[in-house]
C-alpha positions in Angstrom: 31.2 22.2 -38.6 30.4 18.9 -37.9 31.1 16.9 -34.2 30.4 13.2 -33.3 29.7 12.9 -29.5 30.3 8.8 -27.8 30.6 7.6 -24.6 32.9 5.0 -23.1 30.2 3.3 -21.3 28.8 2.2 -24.9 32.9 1.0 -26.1 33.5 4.7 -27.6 36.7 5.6 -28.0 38.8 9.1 -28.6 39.7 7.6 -31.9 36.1 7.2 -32.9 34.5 10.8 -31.5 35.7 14.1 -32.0 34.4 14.4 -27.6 34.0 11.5 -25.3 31.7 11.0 -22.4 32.5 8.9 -19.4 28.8 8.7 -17.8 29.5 11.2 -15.4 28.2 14.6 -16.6 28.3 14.4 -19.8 25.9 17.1 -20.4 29.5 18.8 -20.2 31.1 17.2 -23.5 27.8 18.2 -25.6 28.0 22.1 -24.6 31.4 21.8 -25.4 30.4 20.9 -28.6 27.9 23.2 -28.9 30.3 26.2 -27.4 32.6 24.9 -30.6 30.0 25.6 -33.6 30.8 28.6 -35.0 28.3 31.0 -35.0 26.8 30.0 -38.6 25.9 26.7 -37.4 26.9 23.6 -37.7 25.9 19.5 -36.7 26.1 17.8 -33.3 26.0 13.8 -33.6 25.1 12.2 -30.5 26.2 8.2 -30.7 24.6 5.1 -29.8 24.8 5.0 -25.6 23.7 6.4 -22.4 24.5 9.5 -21.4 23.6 10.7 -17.5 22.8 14.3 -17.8 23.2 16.6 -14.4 22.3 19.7 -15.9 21.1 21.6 -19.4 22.2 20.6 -22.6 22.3 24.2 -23.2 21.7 25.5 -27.0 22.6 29.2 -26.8 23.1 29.1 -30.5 21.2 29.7 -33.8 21.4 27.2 -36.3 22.9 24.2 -34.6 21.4 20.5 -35.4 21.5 18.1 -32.5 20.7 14.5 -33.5 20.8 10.9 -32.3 20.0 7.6 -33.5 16.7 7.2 -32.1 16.1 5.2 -29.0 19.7 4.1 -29.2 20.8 7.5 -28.1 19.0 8.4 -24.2 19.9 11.1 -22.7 19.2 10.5 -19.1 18.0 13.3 -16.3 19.9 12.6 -13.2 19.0 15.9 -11.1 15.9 18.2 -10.2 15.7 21.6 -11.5 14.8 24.3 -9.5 13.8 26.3 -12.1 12.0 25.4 -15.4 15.2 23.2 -17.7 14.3 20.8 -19.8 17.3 18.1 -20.0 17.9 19.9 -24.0 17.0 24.0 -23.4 16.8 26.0 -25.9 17.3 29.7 -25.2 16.2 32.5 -27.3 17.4 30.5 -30.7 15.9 30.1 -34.0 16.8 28.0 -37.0 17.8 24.9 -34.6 16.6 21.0 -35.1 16.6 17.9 -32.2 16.1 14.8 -34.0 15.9 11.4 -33.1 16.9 11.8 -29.4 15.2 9.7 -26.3 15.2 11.9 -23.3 14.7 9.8 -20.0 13.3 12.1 -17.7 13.6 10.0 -14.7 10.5 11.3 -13.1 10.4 7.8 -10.4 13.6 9.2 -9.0 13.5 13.1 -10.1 10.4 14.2 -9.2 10.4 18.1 -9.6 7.9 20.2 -11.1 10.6 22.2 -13.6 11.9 19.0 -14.7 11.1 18.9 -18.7 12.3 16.6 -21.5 13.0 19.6 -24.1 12.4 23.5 -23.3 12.3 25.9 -25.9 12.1 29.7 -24.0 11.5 32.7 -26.4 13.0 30.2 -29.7 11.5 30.7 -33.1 11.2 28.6 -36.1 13.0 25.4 -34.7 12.5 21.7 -35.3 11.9 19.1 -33.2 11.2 16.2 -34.8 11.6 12.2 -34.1 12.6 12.6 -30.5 11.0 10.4 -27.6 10.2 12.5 -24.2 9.3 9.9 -21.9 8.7 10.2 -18.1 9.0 13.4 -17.2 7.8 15.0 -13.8 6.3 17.9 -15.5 6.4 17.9 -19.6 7.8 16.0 -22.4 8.1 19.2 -24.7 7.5 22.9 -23.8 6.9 25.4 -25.5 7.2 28.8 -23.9 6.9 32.7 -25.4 8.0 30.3 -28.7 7.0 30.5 -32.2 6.8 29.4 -35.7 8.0 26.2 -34.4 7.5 22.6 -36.2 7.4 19.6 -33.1 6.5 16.4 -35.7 6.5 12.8 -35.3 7.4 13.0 -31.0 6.5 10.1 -28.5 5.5 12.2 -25.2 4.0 9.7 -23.0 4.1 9.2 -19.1 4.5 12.4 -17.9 3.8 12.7 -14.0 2.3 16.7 -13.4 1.5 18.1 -16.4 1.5 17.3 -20.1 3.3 15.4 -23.1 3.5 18.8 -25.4 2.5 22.3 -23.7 2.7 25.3 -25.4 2.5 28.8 -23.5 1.9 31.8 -24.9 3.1 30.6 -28.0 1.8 31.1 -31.7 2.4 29.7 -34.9 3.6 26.9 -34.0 2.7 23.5 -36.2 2.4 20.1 -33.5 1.6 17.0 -36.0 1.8 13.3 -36.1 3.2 13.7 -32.3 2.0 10.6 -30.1 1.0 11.7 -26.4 -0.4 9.0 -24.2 -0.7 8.2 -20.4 -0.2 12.0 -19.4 -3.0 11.3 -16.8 -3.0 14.3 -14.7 -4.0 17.3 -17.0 -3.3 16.4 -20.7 -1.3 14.8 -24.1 -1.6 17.8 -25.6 -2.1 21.6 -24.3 -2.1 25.0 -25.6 -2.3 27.9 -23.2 -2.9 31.7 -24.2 -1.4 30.4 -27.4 -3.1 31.4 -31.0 -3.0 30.3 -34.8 -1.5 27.3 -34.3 -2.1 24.0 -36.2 -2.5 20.6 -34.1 -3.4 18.0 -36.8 -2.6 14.1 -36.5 -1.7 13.5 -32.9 -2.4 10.3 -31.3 -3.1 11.0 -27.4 -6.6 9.0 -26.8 -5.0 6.1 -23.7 -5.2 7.3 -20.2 -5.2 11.0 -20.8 -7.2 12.8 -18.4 -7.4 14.8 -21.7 -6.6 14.1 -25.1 -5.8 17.4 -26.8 -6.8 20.7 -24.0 
């Protein structure tokens, strides 16, 4: 299964998508989407536009493929969580891939600690790969209880509280050729209680109070 996600805002039309947003919660058209992919997977293409997200952009599926076209696609936070979300969450999945994504956490006007960019909670063996996670109040991608994962080739700078990429007890994972700067509180990069995992090309040396931690 294959659907194509627009919005009107960006001159979409319902002849053009297979769901359109209007700019009002249109977190609600892509888990529609998602809710439609039969259970042995299937593609979600996210066009060109933004899209003002009010709550997850919940993946409660194995083997779904989420993708944008790069900065042109911004998926934008427009409310604080009270628990930890990430504005894409991932929820005890495996086999899933966000590509080429921007996620806009919003952190001057949504200042929360749970506020992430992408959460992955208890997901193994998923890609994330060519997304930028920008300006979130807490991280730009989390890891947590999450392995065998592959986060490649992310931009996770600007975060307010935490850290660009944070893994928590998480193993296995492989974080390479990610670029993590201006995360001046704690860290670009951080592993906590997390083992065996392979951190290998990342750029995070401007404004860090750590590079990699």
């Amino acid at each position: 299964a294959r659907f194509v996600i627009g919005t009107s805002t960006a001159g979409w039309t319902e002849n053009g998508v297979d769901y359109l947003c209007d700019g009002v919660d249109d977190q609600e058209e892509i888990n529609q989407a998602i809710q439609a992919i039969p259970d042995s997977g299937g593609e979600i293409v996210i066009l060109d536009g933004i899209y003002n997200i009010t709550a997850p952009i919940f993946v409660n599926k194995s083997n779904i493929s989420i993708k944008g076209n790069g900065n042109a696609t911004v998926l934008k936070r427009m409310w604080n969580s009270n628990s930890r979300e990430g504005v894409i969450t991932l929820n005890g999945v495996s086999n899933c891939k966000i590509e080429n994504l921007q996620v806009d956490g919003n952190a001057s006007v949504y200042t929360s600690s749970n506020n992430n960019g992408i959460l992955l909670n208890s997901s193994n063996n998923n890609i994330i790969t060519g997304n930028t996670c920008n300006n979130n109040s807490n991280n730009g991608i989390y890891l947590e209880s999450s392995s065998n994962n592959t986060v490649t080739g992310n931009t996770c700078n600007n975060s307010i509280n935490f850290a660009g990429i944070y893994l928590s007890s998480s193993d296995n994972n492989i974080i390479t050729g990610n670029t993590c700067n201006n995360n001046n509180i704690i860290a670009g990069i951080i592993l906590m209680l997390s083992s065996n995992n392979t951190v290998t090309g990342n750029t995070c040396i401007n404004n860090n109070s750590a590079g990699i931690y």
